[in-house]
Structures are given as structure tokens and as C-alpha cells.
C-alpha positions as a LaTeX table, in Angstrom:
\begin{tabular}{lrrr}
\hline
Residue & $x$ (\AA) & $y$ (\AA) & $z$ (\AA) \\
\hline
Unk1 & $-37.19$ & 53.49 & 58.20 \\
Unk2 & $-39.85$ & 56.61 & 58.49 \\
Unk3 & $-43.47$ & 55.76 & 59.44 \\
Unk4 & $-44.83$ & 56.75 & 56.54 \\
Unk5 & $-42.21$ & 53.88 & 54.86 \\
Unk6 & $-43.24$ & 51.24 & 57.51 \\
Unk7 & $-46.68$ & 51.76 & 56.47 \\
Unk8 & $-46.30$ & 51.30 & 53.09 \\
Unk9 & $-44.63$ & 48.29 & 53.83 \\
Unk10 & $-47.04$ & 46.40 & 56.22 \\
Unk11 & $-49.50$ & 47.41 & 53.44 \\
Unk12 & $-47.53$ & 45.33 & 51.18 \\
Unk13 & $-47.36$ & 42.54 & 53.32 \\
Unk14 & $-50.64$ & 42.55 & 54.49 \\
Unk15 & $-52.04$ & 42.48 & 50.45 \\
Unk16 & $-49.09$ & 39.01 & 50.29 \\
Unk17 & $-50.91$ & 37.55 & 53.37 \\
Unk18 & $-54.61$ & 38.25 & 51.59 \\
Unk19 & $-53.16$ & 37.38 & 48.06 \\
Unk20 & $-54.06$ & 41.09 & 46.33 \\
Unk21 & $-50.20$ & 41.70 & 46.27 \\
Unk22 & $-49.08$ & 42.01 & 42.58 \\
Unk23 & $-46.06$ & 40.83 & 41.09 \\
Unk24 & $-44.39$ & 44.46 & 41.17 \\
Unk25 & $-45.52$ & 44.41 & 44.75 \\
Unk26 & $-44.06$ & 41.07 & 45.35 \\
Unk27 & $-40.78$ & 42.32 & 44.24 \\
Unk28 & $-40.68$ & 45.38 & 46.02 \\
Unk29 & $-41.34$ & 43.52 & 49.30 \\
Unk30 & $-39.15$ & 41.18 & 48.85 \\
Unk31 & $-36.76$ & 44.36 & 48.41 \\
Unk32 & $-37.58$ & 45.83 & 51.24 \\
Unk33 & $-37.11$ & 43.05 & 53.91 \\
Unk34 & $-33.71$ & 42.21 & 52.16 \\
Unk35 & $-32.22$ & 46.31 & 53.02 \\
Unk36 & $-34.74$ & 46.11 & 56.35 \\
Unk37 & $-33.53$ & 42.27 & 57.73 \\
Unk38 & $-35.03$ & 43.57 & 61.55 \\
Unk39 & $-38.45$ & 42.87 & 59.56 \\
Unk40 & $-38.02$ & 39.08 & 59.18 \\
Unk41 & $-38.66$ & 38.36 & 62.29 \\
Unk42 & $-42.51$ & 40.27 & 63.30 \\
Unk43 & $-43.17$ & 39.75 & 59.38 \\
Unk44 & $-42.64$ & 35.74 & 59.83 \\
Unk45 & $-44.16$ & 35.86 & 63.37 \\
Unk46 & $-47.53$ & 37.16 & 61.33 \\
Unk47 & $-47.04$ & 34.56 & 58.31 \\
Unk48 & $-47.05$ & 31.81 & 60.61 \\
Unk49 & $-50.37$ & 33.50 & 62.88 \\
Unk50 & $-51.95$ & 33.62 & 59.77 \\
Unk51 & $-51.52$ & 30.62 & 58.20 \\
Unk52 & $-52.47$ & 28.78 & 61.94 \\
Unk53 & $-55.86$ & 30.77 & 61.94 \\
Unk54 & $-58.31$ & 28.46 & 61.52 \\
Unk55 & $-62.04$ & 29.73 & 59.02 \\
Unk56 & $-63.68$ & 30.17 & 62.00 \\
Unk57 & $-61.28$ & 32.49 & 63.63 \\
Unk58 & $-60.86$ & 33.99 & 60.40 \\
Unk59 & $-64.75$ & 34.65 & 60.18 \\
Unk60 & $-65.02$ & 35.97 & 63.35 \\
Unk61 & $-61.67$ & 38.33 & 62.27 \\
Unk62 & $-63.88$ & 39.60 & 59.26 \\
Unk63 & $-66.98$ & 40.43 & 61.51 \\
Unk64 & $-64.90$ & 42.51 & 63.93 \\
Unk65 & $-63.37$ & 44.20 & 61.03 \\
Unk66 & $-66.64$ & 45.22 & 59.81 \\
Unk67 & $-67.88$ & 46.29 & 63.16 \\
Unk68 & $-64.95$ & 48.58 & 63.13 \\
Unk69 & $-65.74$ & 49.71 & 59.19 \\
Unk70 & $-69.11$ & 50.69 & 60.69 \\
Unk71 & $-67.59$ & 52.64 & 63.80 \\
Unk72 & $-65.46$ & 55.02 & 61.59 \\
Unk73 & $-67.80$ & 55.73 & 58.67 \\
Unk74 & $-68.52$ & 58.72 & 59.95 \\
Unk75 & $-64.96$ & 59.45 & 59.84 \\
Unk76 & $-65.62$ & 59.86 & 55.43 \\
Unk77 & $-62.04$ & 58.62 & 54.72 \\
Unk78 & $-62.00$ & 57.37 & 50.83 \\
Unk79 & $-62.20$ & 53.47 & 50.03 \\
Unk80 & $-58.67$ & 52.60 & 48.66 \\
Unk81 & $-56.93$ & 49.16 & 49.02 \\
Unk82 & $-59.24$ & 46.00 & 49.10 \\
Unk83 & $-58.13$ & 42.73 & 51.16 \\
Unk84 & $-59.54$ & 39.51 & 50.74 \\
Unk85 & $-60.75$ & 37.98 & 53.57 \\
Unk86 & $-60.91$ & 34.22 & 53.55 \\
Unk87 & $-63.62$ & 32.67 & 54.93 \\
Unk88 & $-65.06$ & 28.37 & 55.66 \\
Unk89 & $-67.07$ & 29.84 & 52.16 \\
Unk90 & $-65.54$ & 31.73 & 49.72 \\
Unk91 & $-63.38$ & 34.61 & 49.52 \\
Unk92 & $-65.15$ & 37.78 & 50.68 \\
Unk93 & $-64.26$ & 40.92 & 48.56 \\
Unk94 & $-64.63$ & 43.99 & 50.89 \\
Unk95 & $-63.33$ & 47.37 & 50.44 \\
Unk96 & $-60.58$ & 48.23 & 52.94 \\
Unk97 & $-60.33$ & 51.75 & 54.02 \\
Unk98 & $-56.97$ & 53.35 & 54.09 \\
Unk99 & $-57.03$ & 53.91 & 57.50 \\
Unk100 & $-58.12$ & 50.46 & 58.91 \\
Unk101 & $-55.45$ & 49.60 & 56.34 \\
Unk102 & $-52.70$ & 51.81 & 58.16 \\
Unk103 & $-53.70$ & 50.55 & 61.90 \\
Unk104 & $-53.87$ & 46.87 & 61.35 \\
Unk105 & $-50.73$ & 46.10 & 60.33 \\
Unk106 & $-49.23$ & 48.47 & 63.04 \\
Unk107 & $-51.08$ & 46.52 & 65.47 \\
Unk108 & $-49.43$ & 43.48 & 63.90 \\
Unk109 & $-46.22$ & 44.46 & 63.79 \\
Unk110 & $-45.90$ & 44.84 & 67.81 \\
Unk111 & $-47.27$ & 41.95 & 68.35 \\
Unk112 & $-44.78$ & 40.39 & 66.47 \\
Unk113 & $-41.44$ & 41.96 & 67.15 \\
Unk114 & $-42.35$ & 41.25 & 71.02 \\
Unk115 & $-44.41$ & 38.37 & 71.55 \\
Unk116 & $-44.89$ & 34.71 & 69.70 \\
Unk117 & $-47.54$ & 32.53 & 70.63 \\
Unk118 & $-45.86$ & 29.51 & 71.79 \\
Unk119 & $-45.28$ & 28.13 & 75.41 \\
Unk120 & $-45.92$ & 29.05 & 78.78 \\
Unk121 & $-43.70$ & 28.39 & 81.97 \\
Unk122 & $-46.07$ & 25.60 & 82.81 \\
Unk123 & $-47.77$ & 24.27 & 80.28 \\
Unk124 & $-46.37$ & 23.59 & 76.58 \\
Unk125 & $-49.67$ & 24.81 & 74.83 \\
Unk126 & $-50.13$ & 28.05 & 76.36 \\
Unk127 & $-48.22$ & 31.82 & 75.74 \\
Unk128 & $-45.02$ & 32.54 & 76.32 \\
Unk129 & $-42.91$ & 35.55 & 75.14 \\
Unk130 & $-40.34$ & 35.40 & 72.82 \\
Unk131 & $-38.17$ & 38.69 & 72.76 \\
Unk132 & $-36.05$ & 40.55 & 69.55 \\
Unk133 & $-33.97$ & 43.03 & 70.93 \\
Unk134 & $-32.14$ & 45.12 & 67.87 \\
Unk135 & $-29.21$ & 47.62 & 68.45 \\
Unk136 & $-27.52$ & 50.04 & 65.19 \\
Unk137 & $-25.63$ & 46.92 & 64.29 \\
Unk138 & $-26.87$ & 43.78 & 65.71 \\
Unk139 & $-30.11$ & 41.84 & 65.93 \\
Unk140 & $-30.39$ & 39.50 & 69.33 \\
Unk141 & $-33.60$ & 36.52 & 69.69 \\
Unk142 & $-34.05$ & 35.70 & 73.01 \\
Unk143 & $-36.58$ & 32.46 & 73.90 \\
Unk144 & $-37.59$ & 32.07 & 77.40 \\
Unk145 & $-37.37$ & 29.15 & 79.16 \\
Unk146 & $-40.54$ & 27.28 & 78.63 \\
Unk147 & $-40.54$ & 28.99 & 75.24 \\
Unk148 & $-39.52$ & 27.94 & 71.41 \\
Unk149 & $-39.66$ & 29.62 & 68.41 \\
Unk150 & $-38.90$ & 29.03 & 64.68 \\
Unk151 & $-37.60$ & 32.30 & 62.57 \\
Unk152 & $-36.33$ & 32.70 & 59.01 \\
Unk153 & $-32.95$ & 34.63 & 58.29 \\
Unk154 & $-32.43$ & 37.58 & 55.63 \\
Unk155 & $-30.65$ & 34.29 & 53.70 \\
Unk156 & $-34.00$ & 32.22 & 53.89 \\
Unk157 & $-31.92$ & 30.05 & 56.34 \\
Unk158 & $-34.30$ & 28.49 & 59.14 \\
Unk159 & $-33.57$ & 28.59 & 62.52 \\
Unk160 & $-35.65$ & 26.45 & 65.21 \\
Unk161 & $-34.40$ & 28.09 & 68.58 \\
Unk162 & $-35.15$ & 26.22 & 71.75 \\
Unk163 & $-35.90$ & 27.20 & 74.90 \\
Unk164 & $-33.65$ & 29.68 & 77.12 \\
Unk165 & $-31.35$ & 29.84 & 74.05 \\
Unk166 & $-30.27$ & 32.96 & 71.99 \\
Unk167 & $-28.93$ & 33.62 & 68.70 \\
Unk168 & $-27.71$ & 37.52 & 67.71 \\
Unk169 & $-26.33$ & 38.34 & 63.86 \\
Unk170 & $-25.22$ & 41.41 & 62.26 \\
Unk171 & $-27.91$ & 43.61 & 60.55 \\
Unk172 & $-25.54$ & 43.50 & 57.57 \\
Unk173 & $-26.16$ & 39.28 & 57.69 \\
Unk174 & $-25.97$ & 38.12 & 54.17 \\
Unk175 & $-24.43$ & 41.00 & 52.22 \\
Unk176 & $-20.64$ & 39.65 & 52.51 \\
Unk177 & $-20.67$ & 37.21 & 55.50 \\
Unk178 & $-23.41$ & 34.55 & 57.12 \\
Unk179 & $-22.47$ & 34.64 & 60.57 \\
Unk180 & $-24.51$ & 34.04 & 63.86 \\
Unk181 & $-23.87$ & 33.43 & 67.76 \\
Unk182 & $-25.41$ & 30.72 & 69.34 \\
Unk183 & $-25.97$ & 30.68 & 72.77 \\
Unk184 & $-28.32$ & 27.69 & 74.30 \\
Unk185 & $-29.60$ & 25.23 & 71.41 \\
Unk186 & $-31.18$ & 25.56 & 67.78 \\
Unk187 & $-31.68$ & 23.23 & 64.77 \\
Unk188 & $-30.25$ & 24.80 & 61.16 \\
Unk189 & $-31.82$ & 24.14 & 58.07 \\
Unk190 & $-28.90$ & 26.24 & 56.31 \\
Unk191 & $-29.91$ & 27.74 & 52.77 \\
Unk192 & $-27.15$ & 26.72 & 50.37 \\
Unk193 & $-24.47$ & 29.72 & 49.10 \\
Unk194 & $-21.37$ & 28.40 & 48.21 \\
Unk195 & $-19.87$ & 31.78 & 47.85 \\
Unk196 & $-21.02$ & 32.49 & 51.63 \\
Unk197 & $-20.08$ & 29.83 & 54.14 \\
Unk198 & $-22.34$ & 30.06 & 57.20 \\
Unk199 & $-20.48$ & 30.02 & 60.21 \\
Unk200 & $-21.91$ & 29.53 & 63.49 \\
Unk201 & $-20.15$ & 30.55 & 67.14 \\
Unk202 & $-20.50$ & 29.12 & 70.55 \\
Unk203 & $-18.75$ & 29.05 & 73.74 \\
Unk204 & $-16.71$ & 26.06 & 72.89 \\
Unk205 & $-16.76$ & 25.48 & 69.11 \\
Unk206 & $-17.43$ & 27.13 & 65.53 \\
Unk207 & $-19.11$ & 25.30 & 63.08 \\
Unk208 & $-18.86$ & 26.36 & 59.30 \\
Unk209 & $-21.39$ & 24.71 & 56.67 \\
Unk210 & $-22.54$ & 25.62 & 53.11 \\
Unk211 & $-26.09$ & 23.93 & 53.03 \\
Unk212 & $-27.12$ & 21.75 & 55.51 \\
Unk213 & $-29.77$ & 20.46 & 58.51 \\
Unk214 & $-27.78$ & 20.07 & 62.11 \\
Unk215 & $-28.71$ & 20.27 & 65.50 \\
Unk216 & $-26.52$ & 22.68 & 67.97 \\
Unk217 & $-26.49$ & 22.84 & 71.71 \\
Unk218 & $-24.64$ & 24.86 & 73.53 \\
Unk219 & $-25.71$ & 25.80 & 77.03 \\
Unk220 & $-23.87$ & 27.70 & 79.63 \\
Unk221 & $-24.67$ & 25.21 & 82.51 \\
Unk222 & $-24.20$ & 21.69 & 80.62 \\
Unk223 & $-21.03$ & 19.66 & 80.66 \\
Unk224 & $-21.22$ & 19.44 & 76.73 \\
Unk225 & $-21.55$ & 20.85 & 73.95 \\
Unk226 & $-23.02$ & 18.88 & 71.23 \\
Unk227 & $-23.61$ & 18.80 & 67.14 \\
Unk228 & $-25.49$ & 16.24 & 65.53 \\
Unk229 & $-25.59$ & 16.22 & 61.46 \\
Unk230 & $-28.90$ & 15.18 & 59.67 \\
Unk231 & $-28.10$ & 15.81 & 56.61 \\
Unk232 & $-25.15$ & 17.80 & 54.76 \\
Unk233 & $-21.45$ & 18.08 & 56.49 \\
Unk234 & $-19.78$ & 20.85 & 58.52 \\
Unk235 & $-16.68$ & 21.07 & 59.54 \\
Unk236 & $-15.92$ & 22.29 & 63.53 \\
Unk237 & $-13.53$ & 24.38 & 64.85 \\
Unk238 & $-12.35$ & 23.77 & 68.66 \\
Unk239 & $-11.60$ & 27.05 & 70.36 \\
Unk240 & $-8.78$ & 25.86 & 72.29 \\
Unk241 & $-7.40$ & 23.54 & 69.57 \\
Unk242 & $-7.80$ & 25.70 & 66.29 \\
Unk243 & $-5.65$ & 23.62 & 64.18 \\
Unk244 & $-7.83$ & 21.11 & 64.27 \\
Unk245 & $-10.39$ & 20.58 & 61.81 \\
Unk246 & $-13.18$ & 17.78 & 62.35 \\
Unk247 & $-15.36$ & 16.84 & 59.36 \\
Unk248 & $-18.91$ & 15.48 & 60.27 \\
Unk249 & $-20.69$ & 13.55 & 58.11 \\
Unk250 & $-25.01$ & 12.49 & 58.14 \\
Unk251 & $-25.84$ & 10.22 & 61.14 \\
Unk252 & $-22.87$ & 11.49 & 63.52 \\
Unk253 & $-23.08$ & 13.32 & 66.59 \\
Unk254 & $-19.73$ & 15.35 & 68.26 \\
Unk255 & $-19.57$ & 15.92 & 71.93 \\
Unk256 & $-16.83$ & 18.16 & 73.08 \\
Unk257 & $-16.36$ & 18.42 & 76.92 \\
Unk258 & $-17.00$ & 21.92 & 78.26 \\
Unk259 & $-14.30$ & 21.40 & 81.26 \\
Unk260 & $-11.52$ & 19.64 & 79.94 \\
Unk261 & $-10.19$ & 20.49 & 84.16 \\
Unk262 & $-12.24$ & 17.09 & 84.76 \\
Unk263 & $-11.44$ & 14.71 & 81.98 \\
Unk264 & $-10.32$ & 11.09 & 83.33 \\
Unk265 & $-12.17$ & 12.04 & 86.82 \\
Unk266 & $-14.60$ & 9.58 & 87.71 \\
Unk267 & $-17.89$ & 11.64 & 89.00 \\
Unk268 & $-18.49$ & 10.32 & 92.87 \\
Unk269 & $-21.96$ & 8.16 & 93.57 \\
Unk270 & $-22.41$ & 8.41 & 89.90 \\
Unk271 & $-22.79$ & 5.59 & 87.41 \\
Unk272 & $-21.72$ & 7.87 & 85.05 \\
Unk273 & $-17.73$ & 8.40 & 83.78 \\
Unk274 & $-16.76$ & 11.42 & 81.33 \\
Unk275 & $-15.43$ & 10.78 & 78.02 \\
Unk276 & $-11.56$ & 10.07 & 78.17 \\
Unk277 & $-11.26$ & 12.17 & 75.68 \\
Unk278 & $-11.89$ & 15.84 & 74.81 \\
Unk279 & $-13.90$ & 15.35 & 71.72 \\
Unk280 & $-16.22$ & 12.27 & 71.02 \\
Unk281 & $-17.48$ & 11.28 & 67.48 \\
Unk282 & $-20.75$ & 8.56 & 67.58 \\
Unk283 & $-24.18$ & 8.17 & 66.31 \\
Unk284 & $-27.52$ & 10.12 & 67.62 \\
Unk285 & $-29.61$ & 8.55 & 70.03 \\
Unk286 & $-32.51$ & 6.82 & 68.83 \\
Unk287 & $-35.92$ & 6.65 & 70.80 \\
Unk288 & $-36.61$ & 2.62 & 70.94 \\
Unk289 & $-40.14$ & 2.65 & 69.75 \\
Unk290 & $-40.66$ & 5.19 & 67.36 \\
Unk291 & $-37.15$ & 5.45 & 66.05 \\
Unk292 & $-37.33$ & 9.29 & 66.45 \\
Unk293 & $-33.62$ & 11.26 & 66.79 \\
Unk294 & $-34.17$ & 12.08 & 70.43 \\
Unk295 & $-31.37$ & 15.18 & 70.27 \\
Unk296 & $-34.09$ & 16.48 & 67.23 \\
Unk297 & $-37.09$ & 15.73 & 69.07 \\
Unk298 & $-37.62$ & 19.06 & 70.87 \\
Unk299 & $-38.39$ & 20.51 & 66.93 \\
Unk300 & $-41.26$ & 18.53 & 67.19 \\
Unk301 & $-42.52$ & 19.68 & 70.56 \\
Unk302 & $-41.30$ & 16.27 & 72.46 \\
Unk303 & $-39.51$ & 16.10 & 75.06 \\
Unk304 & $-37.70$ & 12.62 & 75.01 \\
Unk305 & $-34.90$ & 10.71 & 77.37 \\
Unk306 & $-33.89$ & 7.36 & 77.58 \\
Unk307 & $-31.97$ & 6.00 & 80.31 \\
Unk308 & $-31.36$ & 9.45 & 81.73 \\
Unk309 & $-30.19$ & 10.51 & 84.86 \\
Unk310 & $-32.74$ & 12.67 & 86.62 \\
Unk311 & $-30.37$ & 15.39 & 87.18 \\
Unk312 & $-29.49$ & 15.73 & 83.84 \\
Unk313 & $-33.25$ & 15.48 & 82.79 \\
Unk314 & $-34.11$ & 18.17 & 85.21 \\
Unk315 & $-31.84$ & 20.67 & 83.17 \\
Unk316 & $-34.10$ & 20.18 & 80.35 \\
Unk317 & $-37.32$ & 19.81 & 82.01 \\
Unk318 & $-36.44$ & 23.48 & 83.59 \\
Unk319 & $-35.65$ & 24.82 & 80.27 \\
Unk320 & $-38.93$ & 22.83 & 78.89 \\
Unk321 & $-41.42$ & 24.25 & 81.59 \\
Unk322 & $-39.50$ & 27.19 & 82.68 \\
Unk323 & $-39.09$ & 25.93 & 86.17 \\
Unk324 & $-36.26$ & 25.34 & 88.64 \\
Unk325 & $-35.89$ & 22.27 & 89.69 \\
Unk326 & $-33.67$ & 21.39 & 93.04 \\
Unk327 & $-32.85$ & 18.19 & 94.69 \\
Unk328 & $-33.12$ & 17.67 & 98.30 \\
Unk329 & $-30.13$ & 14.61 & 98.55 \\
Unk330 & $-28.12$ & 13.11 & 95.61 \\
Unk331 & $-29.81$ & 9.77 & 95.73 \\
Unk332 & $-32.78$ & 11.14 & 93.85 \\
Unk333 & $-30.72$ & 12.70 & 91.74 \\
Unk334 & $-29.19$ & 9.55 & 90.48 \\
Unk335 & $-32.52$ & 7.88 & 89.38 \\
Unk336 & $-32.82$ & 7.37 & 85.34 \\
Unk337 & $-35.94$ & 7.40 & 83.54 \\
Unk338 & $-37.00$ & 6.27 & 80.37 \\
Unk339 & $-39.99$ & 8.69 & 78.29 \\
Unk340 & $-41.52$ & 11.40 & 76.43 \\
Unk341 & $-43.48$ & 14.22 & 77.34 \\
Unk342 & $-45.08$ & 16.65 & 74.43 \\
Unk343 & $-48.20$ & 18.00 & 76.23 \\
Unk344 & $-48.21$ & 17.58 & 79.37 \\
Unk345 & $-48.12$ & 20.48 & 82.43 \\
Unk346 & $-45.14$ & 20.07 & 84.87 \\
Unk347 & $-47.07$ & 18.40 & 87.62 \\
Unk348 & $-48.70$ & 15.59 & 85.12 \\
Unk349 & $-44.95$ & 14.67 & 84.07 \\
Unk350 & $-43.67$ & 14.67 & 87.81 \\
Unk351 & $-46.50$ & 12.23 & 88.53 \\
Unk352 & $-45.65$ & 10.07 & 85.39 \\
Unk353 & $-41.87$ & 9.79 & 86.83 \\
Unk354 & $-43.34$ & 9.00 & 90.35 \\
Unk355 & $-45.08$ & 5.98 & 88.79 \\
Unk356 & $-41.26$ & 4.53 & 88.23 \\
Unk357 & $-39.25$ & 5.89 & 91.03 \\
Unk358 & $-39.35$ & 6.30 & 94.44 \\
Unk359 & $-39.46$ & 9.79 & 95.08 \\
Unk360 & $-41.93$ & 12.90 & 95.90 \\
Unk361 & $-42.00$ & 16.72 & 94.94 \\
Unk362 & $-43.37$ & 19.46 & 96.12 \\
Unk363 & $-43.98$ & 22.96 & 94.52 \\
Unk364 & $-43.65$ & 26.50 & 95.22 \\
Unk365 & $-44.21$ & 29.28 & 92.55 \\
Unk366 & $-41.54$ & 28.30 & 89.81 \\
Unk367 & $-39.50$ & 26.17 & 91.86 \\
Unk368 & $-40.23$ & 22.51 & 92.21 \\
Unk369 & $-37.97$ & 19.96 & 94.95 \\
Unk370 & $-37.13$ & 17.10 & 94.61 \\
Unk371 & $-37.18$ & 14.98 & 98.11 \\
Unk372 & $-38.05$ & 11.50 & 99.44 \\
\hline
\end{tabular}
């Protein structure tokens, strides 16, 4: 796409955001994202900005813009466009000069094709970056650890990703195929297209759906990979038993072992004894109060375990705070906790496990240990 093309179309999409777009304009959009699919991502990184900005931020947006109007008027560059700016009033009608018009949305678009505003490494409220890496025929979203991030595909399909995950699809996503890899975990809500199954790869499985909501995990490091199905069916594919076709309906939850090398092995000074069996078929996990689906929770910023071993929570809490987390002897790591965390920093949910367990931490930069 030439610059003089990408300007014309951040124009467009910054007259949608205001609401002076016109139906032709609309259209052509609309157009233009479907043969440019790299744009979905910045362009729904600004939607979502935008619609979070509160009136006052959006007044104080509308001052600086006229502070820069008044910088550049001796500049004598003709009044074109006009934006509305919204403010805790009424809309504002101002003139918008075609240069202002040309720099914003620049501006805009690198700050959404490399950063999101979402988490930090150490505290859930605070920035993190989010990365979109595009070669000639693939486009790659990376979140941190410590970092999550929603994004709409070229087939209005909504991916939430979670953090230290990935998920790369062809540039050509949507024209024939739907087809995305899925490394780490993400919730689907899958936009229906009967003639265009969307099929999802990991390590360990495929999954193939027509329209449906699902959560996926698939991390490198984990002993399991897991789909649980909220609504919809899909049907999973086993890479090393391809034959073999498993149907899941709502309310049911497939593990498959990652290491199939340790099946029947009991795990030593553990309570806990892998699955028998290669594949398991049972019900999410339900938080006890609030009834919540704790393998959906982290789509709601919470980060809830029940009954879990510490060094399986640890995983997540290094993937949730973008820590690493080490144990000092196995006895701590055998403790199980019961909980939720949504807003609080590292250290405040390290002292809310202290209060039941025997056990102390110290940290150093990233890296937290575990000791008595």
C-alpha cells in the first residue's frame, strides 16, 4: 500500500471513529481492510483506545488539537475534512486541516501496530507491549508475558490471546481457507461460514469448528493441552492419532497429555497421578462461589485456581505477571491454594498465599524464589 493510499485510508477511519464517515465511505473502508487484513489489527487497537477514552480525556484531546491548529496557521494550508470531536457537552464541530488530518492518524497507526495498552510485567493495570510482526505472506501476534490482548480477524472472528501466547495466519486468511496457529492460549468467538471451516493448529492437536466460543491452551512448557467448549461443537484432530475424530459438545473440556513417554507413571512426592489415558473428556472447572468457568476466567482479567498445586500455579502466575518464579526445595512446591487474583501486583498476591502456607519469597529483578 503507497503512503499516499495509507493516508487516505486512516482518513477514512478516523471520519468512522468521529462519525463524519458516509455510507460510500463506510463501504470503501470496509473494502479496504478486507484486500489490506495487516490493518485489522492497529485499526482495532485504535477502536478500542477510542471507545475507552473517557469526556474528559477526550476534552483535553480537543484542546491540544487546537493548540496545535494555532501552531501551524501560519503554515496557510486550506480547511478540508471536519471531525467531530465529542465532548462531556455536545459535539464540537471544528474544521480539521488536511494536514493535522494526515499526521494524526499516522501517529495512530504506530502506536497501534506496536504497542496495546494492557499489562505490565508487574502489575495487571499498567502497559505492556503487545507485538504484530508481518512478513509477504504471514501475519504473527505476539503477547508478552504479563500481557493480553483481544483482536478481530479479516472474518470478524474474535480472538482473546493470553499472555506469552501467539497466533500467526496467512495474509490471504479468509479468501479460500480460515486457518490460524496457536501457540500458548486464546479464547475463539468463531464467526459462522459454513462454506469455510476454521481450523485451528497446535503442537498437539487441530481443532476444526464452523461457529463457535472455545477456550484453547496450548503451551510449550505444560503437561497438557486443553479445549474447553462454551458454546457450539468442534471436532479435534490428535496429531499422532489422525484417524481419530473426537466431537465436543457445550460444557466439556478435553485434555490430551503432551508426553504420552509418562502415562501410567505415578509423579514422586506428588499427590498428583496423570491421566491413564492419553485423552480425557470431563466438565470445566467451576469457581465455588461465583460459579465462574475458571479455564475462561483469564478473559475477564482473573486469575483463578482452586485446589492447585503451587507449581503448577506458578506457571501461570509467571505468564500473568511476567515473572519467573523458582522453587528453592519441592516441599513448597507441593502446597495447593485456593483463590483469585484480578488486580493485584505480584508481591500483594505472594503475601495473600503466605497468609495460607508456610512459606517465604524473596525477589530479585523479574525473578521471584520460592524458599522456607
Amino acid at each position: 500500500m503507497g503512503k499516499e493510499h495509507k493516508e487516505h485510508t486512516w482518513n477514512l477511519i478516523a471520519k468512522k471513529l468521529s462519525g463524519e464517515a458516509t455510507p460510500a465511505e463506510l463501504q470503501e473502508l470496509e473494502e479496504l481492510l478486507r484486500n489490506n487484513p495487516e490493518l485489522h489489527y492497529p485499526v482495532q487497537t485504535i477502536a478500542d483506545l477510542w471507545e475507552q477514552t473517557s469526556p474528559v480525556d477526550k476534552k483535553q484531546a480537543e484542546e491540544a488539537f487546537n493548540r496545535h491548529l494555532d501552531r501551524i496557521d501560519h503554515l496557510n494550508i486550506d480547511y478540508t475534512p471536519t471531525l467531530t470531536v465529542v465532548t462531556d457537552e455536545r459535539p464540537v464541530r471544528r474544521p480539521l486541516r488536511r494536514k493535522a488530518l494526515i499526521l494524526a492518524p499516522a501517529a495512530l497507526a504506530l502506536l497501534g501496530a506496536v504497542f496495546l495498552f494492557t499489562r505490565s510485567a508487574n502489575h495487571p493495570g499498567e502497559i505492556a507491549a503487545t507485538t504484530l510482526q508481518s512478513t509477504p505472506a504471514t501475519h504473527e501476534i505476539t503477547t508478552h508475558t504479563g500481557s493480553r490482548t483481544s483482536i478481530t480477524l479479516p472474518d470478524s472472528t474474535k480472538v482473546w490471546l493470553n499472555a506469552g501466547s501467539r497466533i500467526r495466519y496467512e495474509k490471504n486468511f479468509g479468501v479460500s481457507t480460515r486457518e490460524v496457529s496457536l501457540t500458548g492460549e486464546a479464547f475463539f468467538d468463531v464467526a459462522p461460514d459454513a462454506a469455510r471451516p476454521f481450523v485451528i493448529h497446535t503442537r498437539n492437536i487441530d481443532v476444526r469448528v464452523l461457529g463457535t466460543s472455545f477456550n484453547l491452551k496450548s503451551y510449550p512448557a505444560d503437561k497438557t493441552t486443553e479445549a474447553t467448549l462454551i458454546r457450539g461443537s468442534i471436532e479435534i484432530s490428535i496429531r499422532n492419532r489422525p484417524s481419530d475424530k473426537i466431537i465436543l459438545k457445550p460444557n466439556e473440556k478435553l485434555v490430551v497429555n503432551n508426553d504420552d513417554s509418562l502415562l501410567l507413571k505415578k509423579i514422586p512426592h506428588r499427590k498428583e497421578v496423570r491421566p491413564e489415558s492419553l485423552v480425557v473428556i470431563s466438565k470445566p472447572t467451576y469457581e465455588q462461589h461465583s460459579g465462574a468457568i475458571i479455564e475462561t476466567s483469564w478473559v475477564d482479567n482473573k486469575l483463578i485456581f482452586q485446589d492447585e498445586e503451587f507449581s503448577d500455579l506458578a506457571k501461570r502466575m509467571e505468564r500473568w505477571y511476567g515473572v519467573s518464579i523458582r522453587f528453592d526445595n519441592s516441599r513448597e512446591e507441593e502446597l495447593r491454594f485456593t483463590g483469585t487474583f484480578q488486580k493485584e501486583t505480584i508481591w500483594q498476591a505472594l503475601d495473600a498465599l503466605k497468609l495460607t502456607a508456610k512459606f517465604d519469597y524473596s525477589i530479585d529483578g523479574n525473578t521471584v524464589t520460592i524458599h522456607n
